[in-house]
LOVONU-268716 format. One record per atom (N, C-alpha, C): residue number from 1; residue in one letter; chain; atom name; x, y, z. Coordinates in pm, 1 decimal, decimal comma. Layout:
<pts>
+-----+------+------+------+----------+----------+----------+
! pos ! code ! unit ! site !       px !       py !       pz !
+-----+------+------+------+----------+----------+----------+
! NUM !    a !    A !   CA !        X !        Y !        Z !
...
+-----+------+------+------+----------+----------+----------+
</pts>
This chain:
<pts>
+-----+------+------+------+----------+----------+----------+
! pos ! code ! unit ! site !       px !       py !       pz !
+-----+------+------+------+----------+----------+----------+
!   1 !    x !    A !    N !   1431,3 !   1323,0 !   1083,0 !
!   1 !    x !    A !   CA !   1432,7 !   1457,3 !   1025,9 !
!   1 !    x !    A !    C !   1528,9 !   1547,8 !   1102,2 !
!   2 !    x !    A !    N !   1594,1 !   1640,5 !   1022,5 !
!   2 !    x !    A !   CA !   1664,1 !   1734,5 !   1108,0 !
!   2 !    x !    A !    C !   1682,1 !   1869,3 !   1043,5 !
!   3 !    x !    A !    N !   1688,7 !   1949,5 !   1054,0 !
!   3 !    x !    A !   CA !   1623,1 !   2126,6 !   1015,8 !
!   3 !    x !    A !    C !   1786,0 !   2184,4 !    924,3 !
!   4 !    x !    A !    N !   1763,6 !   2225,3 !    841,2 !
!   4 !    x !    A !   CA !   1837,6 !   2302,3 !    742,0 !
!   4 !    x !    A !    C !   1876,3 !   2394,2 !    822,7 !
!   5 !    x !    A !    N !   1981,6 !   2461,9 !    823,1 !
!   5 !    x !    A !   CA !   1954,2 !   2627,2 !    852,8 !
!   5 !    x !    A !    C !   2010,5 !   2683,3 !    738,9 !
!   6 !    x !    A !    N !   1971,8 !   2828,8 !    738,8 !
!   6 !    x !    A !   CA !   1993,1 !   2896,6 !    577,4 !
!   6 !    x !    A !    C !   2125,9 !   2900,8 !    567,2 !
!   7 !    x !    A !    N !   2197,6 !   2868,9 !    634,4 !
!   7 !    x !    A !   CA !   2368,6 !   2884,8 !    607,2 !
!   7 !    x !    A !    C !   2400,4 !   2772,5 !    537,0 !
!   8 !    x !    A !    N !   2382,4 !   2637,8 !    586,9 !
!   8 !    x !    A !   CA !   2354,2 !   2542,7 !    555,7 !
!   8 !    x !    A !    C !   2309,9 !   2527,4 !    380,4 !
!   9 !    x !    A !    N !   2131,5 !   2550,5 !    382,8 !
!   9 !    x !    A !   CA !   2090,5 !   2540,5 !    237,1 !
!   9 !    x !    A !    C !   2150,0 !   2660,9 !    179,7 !
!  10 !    x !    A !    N !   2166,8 !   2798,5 !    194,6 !
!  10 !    x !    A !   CA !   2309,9 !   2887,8 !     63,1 !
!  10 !    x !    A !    C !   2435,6 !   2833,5 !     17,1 !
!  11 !    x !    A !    N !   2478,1 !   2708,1 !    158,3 !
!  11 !    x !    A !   CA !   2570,6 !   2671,1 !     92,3 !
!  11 !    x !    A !    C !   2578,0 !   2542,1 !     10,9 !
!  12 !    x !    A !    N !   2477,6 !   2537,4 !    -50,3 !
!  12 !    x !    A !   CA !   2431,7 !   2369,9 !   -130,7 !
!  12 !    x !    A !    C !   2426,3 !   2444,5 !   -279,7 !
!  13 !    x !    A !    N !   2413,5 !   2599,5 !   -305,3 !
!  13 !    x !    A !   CA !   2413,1 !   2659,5 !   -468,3 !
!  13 !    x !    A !    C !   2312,9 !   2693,0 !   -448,7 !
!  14 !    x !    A !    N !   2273,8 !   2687,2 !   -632,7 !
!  14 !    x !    A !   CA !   2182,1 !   2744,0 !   -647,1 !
!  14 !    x !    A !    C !   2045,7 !   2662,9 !   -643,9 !
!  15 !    x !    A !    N !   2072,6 !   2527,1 !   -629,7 !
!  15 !    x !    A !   CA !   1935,2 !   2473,8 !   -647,0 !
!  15 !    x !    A !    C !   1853,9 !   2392,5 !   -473,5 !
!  16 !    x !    A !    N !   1985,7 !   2452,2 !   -426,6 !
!  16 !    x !    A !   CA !   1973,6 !   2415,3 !   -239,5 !
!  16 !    x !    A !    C !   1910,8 !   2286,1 !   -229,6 !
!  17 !    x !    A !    N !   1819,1 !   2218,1 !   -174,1 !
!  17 !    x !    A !   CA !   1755,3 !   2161,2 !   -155,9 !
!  17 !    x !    A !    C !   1709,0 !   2043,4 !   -255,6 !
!  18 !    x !    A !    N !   1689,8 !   2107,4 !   -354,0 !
!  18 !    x !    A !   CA !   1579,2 !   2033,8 !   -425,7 !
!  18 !    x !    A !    C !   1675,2 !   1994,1 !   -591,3 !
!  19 !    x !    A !    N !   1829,5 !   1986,5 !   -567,4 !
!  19 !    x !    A !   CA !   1968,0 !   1912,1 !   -642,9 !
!  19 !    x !    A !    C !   1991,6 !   1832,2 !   -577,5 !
!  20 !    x !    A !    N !   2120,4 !   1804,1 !   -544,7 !
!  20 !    x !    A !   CA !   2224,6 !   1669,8 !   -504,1 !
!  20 !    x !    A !    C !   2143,6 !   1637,0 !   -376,9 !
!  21 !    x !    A !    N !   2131,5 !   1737,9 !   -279,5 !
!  21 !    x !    A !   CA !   2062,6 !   1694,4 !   -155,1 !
!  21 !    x !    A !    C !   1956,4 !   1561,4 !   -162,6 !
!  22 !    x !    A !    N !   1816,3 !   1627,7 !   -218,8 !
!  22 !    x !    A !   CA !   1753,1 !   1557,3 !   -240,7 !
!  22 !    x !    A !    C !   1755,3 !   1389,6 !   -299,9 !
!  23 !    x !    A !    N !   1833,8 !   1413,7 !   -397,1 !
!  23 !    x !    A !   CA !   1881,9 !   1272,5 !   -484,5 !
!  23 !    x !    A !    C !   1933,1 !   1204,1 !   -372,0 !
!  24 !    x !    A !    N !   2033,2 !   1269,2 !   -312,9 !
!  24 !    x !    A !   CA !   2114,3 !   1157,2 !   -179,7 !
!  24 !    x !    A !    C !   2025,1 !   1093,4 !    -90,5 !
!  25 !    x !    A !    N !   1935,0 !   1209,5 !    -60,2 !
!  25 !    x !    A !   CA !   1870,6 !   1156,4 !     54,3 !
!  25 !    x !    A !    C !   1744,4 !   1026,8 !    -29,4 !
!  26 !    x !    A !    N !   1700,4 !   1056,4 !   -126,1 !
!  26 !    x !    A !   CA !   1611,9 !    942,6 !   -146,8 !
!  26 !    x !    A !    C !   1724,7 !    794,7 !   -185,8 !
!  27 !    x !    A !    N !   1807,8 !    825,7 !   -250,6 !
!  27 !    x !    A !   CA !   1919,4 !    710,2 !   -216,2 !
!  27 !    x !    A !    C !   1929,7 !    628,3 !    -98,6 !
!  28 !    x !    A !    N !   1953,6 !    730,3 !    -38,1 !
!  28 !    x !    A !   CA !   1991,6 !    668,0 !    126,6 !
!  28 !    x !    A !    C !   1873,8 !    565,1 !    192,0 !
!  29 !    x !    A !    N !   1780,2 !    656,8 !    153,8 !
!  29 !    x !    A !   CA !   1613,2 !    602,6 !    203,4 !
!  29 !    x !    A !    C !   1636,7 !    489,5 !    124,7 !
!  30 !    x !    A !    N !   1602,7 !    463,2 !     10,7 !
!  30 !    x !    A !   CA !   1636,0 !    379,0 !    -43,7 !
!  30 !    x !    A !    C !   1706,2 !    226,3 !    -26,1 !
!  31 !    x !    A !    N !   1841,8 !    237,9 !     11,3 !
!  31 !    x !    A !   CA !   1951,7 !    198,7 !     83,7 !
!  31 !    x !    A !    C !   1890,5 !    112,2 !    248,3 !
!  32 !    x !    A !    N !   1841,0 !    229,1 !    289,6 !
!  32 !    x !    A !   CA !   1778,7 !    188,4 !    419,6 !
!  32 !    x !    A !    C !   1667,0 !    138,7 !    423,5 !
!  33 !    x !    A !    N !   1563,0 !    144,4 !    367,9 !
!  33 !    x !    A !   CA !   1475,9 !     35,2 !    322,6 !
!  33 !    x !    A !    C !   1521,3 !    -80,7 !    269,0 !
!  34 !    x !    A !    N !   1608,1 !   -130,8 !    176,9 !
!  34 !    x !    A !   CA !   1658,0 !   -237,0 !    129,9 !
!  34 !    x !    A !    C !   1716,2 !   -343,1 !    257,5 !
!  35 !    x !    A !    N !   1758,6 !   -227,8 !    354,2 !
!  35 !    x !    A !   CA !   1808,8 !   -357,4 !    458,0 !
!  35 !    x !    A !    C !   1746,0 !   -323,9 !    600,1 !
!  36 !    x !    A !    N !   1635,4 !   -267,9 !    587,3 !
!  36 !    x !    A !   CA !   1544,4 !   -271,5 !    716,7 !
!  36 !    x !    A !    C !   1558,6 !   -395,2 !    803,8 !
!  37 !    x !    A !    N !   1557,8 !   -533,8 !    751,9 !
!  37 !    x !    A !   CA !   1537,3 !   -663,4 !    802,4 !
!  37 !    x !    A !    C !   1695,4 !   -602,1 !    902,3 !
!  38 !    x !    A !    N !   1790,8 !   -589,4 !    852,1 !
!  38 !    x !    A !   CA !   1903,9 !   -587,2 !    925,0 !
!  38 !    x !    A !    C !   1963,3 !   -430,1 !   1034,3 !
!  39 !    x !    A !    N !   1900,6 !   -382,6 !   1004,5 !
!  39 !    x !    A !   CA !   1895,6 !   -245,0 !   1094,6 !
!  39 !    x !    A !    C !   1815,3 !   -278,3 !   1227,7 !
!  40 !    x !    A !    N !   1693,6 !   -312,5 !   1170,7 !
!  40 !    x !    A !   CA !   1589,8 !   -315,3 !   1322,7 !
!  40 !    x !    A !    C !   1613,2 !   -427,3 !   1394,8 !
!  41 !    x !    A !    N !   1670,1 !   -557,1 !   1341,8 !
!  41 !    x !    A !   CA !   1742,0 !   -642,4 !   1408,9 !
!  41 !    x !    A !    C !   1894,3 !   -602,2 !   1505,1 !
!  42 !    x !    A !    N !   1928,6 !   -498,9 !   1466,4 !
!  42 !    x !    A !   CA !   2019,9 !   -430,5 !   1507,2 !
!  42 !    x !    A !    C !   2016,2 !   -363,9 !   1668,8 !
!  43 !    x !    A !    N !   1930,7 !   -325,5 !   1589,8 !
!  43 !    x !    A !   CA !   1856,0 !   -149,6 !   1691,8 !
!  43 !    x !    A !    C !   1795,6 !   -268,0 !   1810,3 !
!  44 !    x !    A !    N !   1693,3 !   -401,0 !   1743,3 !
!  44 !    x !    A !   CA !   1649,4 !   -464,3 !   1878,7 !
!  44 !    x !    A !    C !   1757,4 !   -525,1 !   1946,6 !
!  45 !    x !    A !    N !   1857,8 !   -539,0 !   1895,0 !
!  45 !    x !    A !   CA !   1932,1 !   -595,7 !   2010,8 !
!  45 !    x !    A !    C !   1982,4 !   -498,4 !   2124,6 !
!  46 !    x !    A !    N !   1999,1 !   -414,9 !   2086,4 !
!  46 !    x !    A !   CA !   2057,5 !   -284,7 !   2147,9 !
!  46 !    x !    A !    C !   1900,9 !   -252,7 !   2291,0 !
!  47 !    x !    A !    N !   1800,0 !   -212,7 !   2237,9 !
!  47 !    x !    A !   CA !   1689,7 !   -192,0 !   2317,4 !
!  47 !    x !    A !    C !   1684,5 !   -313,7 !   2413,7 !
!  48 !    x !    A !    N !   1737,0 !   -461,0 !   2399,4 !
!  48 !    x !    A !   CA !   1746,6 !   -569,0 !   2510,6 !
!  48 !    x !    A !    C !   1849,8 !   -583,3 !   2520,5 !
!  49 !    x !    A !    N !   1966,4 !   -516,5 !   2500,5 !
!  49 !    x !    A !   CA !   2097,2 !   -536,2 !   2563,1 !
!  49 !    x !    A !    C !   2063,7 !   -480,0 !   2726,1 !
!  50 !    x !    A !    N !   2095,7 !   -590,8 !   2838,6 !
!  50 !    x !    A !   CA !   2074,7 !   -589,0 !   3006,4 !
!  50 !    x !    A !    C !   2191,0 !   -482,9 !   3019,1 !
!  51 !    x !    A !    N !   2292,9 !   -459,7 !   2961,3 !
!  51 !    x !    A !   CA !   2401,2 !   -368,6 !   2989,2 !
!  51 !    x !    A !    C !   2360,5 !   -240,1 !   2965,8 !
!  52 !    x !    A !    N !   2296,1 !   -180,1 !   2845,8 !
!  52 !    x !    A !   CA !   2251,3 !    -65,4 !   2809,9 !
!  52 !    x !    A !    C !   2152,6 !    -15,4 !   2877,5 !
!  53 !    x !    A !    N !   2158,4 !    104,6 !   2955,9 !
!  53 !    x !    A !   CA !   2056,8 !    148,8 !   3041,5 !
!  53 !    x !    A !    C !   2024,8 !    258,8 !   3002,9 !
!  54 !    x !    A !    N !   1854,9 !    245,8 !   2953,8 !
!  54 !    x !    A !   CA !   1776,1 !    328,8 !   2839,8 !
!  54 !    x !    A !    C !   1732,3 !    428,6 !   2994,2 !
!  55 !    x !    A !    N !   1709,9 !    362,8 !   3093,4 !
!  55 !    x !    A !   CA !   1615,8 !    481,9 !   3177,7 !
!  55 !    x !    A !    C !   1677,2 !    561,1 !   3265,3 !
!  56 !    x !    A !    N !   1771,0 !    528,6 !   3364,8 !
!  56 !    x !    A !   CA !   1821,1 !    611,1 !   3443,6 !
!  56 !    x !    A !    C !   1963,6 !    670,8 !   3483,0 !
!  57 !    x !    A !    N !   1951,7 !    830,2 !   3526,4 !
!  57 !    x !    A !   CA !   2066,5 !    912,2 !   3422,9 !
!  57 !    x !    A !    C !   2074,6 !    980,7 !   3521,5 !
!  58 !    x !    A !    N !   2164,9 !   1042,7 !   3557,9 !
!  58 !    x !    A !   CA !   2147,0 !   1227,0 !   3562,1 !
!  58 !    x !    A !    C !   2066,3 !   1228,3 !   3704,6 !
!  59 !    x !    A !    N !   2014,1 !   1324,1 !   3688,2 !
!  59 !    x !    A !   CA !   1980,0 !   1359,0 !   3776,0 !
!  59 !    x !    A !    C !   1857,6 !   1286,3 !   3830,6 !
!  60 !    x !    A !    N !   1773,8 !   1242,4 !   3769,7 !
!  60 !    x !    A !   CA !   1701,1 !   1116,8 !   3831,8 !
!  60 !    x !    A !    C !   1745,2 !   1025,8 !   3942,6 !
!  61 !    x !    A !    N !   1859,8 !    975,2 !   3883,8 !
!  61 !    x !    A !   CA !   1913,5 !    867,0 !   3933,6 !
!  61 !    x !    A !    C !   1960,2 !    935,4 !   4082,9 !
!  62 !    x !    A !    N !   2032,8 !   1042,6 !   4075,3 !
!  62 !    x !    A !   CA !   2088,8 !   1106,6 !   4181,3 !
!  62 !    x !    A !    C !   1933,1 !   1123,5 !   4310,2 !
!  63 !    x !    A !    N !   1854,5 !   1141,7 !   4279,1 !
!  63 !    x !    A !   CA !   1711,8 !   1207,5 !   4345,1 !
!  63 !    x !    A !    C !   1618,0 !   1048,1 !   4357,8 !
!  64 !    x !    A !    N !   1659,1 !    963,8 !   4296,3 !
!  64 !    x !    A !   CA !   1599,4 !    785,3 !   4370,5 !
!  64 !    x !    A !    C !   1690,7 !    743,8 !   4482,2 !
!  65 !    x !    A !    N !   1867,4 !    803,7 !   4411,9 !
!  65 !    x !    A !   CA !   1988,7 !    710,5 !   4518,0 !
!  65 !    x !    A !    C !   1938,6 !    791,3 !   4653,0 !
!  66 !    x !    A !    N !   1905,8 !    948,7 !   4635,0 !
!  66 !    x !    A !   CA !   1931,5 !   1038,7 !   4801,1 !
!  66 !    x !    A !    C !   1795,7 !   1051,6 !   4852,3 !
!  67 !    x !    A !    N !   1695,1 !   1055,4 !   4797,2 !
!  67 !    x !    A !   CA !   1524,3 !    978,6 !   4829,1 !
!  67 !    x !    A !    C !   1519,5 !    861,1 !   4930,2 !
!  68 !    x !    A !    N !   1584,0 !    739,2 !   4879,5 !
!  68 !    x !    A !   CA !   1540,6 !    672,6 !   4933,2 !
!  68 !    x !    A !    C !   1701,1 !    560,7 !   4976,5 !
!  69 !    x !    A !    N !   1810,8 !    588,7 !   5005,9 !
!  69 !    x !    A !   CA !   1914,6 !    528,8 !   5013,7 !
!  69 !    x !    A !    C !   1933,3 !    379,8 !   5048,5 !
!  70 !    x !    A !    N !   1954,7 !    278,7 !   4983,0 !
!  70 !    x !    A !   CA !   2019,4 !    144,3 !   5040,8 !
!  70 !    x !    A !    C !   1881,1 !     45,9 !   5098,0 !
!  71 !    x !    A !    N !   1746,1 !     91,9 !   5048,4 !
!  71 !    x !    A !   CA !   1610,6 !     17,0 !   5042,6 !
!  71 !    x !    A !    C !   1545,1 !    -14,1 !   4972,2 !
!  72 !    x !    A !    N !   1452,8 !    -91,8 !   4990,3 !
!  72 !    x !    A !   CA !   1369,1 !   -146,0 !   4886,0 !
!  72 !    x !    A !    C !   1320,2 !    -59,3 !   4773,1 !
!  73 !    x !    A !    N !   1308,5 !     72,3 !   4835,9 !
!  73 !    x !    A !   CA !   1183,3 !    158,0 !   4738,3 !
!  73 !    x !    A !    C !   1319,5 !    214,4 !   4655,7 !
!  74 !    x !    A !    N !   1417,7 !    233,0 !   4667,7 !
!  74 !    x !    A !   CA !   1523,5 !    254,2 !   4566,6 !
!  74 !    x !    A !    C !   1531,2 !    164,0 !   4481,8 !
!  75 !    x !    A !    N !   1518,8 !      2,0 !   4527,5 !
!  75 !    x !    A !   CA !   1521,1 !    -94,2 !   4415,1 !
!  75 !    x !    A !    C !   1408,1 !    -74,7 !   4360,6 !
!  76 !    x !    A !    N !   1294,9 !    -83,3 !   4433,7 !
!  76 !    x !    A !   CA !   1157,9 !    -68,8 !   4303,1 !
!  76 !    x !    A !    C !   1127,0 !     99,3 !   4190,9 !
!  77 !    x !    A !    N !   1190,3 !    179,1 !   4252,9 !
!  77 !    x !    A !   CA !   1216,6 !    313,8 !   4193,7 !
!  77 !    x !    A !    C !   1328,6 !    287,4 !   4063,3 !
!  78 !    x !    A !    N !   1403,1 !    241,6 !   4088,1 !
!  78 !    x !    A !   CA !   1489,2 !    213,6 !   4016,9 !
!  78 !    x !    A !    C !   1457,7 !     94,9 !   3890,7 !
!  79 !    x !    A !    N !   1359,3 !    -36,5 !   3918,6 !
!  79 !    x !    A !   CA !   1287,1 !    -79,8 !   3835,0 !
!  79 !    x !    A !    C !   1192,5 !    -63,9 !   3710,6 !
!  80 !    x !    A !    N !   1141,8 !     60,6 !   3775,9 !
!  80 !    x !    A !   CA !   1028,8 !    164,7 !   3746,1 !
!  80 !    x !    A !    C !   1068,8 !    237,6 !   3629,1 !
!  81 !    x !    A !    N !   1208,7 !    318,5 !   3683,9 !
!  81 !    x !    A !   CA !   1270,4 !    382,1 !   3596,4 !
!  81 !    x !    A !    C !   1332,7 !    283,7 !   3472,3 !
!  82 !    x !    A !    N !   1367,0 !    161,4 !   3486,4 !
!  82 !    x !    A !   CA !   1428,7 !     94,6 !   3424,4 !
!  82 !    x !    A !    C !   1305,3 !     -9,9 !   3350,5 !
!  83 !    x !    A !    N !   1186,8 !     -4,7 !   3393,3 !
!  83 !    x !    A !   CA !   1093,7 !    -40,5 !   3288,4 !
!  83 !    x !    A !    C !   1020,5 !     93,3 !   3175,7 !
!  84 !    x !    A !    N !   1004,4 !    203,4 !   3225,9 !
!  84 !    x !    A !   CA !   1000,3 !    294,6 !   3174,1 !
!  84 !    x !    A !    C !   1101,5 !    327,7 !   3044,0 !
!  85 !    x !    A !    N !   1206,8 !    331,5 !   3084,5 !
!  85 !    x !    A !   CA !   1317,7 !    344,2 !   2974,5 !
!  85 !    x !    A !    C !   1316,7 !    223,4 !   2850,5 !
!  86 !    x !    A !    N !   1274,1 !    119,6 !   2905,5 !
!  86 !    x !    A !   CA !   1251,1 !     -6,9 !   2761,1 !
!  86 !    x !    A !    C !   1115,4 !     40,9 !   2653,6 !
!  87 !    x !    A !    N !   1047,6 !     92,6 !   2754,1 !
!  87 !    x !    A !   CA !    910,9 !    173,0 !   2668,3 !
!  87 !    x !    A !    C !    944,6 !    220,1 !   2584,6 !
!  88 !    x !    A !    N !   1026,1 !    346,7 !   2681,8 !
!  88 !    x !    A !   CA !   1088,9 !    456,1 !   2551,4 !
!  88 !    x !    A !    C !   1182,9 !    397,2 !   2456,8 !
!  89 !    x !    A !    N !   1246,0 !    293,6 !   2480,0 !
!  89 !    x !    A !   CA !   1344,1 !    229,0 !   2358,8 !
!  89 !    x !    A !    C !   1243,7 !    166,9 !   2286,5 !
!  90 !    x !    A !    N !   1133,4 !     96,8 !   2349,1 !
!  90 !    x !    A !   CA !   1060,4 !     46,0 !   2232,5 !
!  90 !    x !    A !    C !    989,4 !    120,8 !   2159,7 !
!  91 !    x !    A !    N !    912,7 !    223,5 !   2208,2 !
!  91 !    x !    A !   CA !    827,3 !    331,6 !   2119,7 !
!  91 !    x !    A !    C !    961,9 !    409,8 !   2024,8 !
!  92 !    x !    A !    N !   1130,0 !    428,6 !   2024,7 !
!  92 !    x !    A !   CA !   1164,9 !    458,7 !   1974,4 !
!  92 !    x !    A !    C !   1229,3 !    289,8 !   1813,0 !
!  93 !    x !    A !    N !   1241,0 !    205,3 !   1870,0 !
!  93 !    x !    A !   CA !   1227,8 !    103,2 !   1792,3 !
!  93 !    x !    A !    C !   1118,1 !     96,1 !   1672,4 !
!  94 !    x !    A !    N !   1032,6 !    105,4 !   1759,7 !
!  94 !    x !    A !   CA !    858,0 !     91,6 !   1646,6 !
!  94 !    x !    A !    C !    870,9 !    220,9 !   1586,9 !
!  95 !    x !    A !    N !    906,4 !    346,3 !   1605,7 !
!  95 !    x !    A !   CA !    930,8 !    494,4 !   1520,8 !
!  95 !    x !    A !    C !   1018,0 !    422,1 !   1371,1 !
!  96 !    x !    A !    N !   1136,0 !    394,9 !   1457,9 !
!  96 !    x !    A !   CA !   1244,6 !    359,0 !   1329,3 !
!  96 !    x !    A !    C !   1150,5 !    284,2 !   1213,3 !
!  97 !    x !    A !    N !   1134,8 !    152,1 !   1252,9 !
!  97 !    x !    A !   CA !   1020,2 !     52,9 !   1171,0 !
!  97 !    x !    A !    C !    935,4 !    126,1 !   1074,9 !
!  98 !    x !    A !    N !    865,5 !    232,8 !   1139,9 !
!  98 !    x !    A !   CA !    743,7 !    322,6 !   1073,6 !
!  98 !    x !    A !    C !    848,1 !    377,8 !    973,7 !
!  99 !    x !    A !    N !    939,5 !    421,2 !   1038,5 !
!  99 !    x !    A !   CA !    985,6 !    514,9 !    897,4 !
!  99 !    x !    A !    C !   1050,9 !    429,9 !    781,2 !
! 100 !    x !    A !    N !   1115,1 !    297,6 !    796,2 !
! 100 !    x !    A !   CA !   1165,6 !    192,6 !    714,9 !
! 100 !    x !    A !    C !   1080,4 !    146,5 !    605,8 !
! 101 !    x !    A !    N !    927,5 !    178,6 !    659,1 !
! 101 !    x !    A !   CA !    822,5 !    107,9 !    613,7 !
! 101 !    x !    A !    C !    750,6 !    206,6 !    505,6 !
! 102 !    x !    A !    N !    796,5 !    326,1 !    583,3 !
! 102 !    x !    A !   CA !    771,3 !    445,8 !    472,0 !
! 102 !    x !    A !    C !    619,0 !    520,0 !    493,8 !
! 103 !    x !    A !    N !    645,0 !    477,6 !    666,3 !
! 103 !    x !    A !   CA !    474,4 !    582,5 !    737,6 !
! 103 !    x !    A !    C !    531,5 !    665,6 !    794,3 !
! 104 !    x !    A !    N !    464,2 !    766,0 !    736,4 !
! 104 !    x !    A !   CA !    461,0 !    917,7 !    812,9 !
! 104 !    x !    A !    C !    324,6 !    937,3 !    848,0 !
! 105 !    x !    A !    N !    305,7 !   1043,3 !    947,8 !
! 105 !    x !    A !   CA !    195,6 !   1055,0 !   1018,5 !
! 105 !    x !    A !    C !     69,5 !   1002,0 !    988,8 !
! 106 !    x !    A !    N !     99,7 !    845,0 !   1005,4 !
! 106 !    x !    A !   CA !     12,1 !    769,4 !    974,4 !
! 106 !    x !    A !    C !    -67,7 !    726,4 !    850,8 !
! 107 !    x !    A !    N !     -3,4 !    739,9 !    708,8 !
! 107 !    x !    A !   CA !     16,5 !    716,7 !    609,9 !
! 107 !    x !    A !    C !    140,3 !    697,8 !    521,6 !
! 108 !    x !    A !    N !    109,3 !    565,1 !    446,2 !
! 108 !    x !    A !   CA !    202,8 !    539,2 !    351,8 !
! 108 !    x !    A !    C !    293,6 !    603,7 !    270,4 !
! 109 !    x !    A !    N !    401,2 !    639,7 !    244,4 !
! 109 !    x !    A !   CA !    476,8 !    748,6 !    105,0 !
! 109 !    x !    A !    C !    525,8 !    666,4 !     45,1 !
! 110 !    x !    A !    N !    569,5 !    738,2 !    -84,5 !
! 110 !    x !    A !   CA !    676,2 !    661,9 !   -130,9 !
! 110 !    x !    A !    C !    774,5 !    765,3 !    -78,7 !
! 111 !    x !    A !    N !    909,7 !    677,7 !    -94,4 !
! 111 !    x !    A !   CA !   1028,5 !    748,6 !    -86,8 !
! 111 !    x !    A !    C !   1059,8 !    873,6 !    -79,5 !
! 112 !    x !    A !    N !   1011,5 !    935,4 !   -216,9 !
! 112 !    x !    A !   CA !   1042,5 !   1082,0 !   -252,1 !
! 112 !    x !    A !    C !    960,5 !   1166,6 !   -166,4 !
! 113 !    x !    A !    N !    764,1 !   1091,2 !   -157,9 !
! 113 !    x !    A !   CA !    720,9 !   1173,9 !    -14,1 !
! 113 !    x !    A !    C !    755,5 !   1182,2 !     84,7 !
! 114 !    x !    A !    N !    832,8 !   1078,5 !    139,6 !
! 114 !    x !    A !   CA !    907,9 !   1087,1 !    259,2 !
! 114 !    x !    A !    C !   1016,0 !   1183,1 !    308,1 !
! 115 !    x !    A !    N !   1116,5 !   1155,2 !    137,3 !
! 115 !    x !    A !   CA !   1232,3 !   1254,0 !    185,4 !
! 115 !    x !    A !    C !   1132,4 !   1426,5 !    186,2 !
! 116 !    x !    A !    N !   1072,3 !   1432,9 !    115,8 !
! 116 !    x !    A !   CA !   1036,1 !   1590,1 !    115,7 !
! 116 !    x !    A !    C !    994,3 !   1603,4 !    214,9 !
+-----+------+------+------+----------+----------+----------+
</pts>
């Protein structure tokens, strides 16, 4: 999901939202349901790609390296963070799925309930 702003929906006419918008987006849904099998096969490779590092960033990383410098508890801090981050790729994996599948807050839609 991602938020309209009124500049945005004035500039879609007169029927904003609920014309072309709408139609596209249940298309798309559509579209993306049809090849779920090949998206989330996608997305999982990405969440176990060893190269892609889902957990540690920024300033974290900076506050494990100067915490604890060139020791063990940096490697297990750093583990931590780096099992943590597969969580969050997986709880964001299983999101995608839910929505492919066409659950929203814990019930079934069809399509058109979804896009609305």
């Amino acid at each position: 999901p991602f938020r309209l702003t009124r500049d945005i929906v004035d500039g879609m006419g007169a029927c904003g939202v609920e014309g072309v918008m709408r139609r596209c987006c249940e298309e798309t849904m559509k579209v993306l349901r049809s090849n779920r099998d090949a998206l989330t096969t996608i997305i999982a490779v990405l969440v176990h790609d060893p190269i892609l590092k889902w957990a540690v960033g920024g300033k974290r990383q900076d506050r494990i390296s100067h915490t604890h410098p060139n020791s063990i508890h940096a490697y297990l801090d750093q583990a931590q963070a780096t099992e943590e981050g597969n969580l969050d790729a997986e709880r964001a994996l299983m999101r995608v799925k839910q929505k492919l599948d066409g659950y929203e807050d814990g019930e079934l839609r069809s399509i058109q309930g979804q896009v609305q």
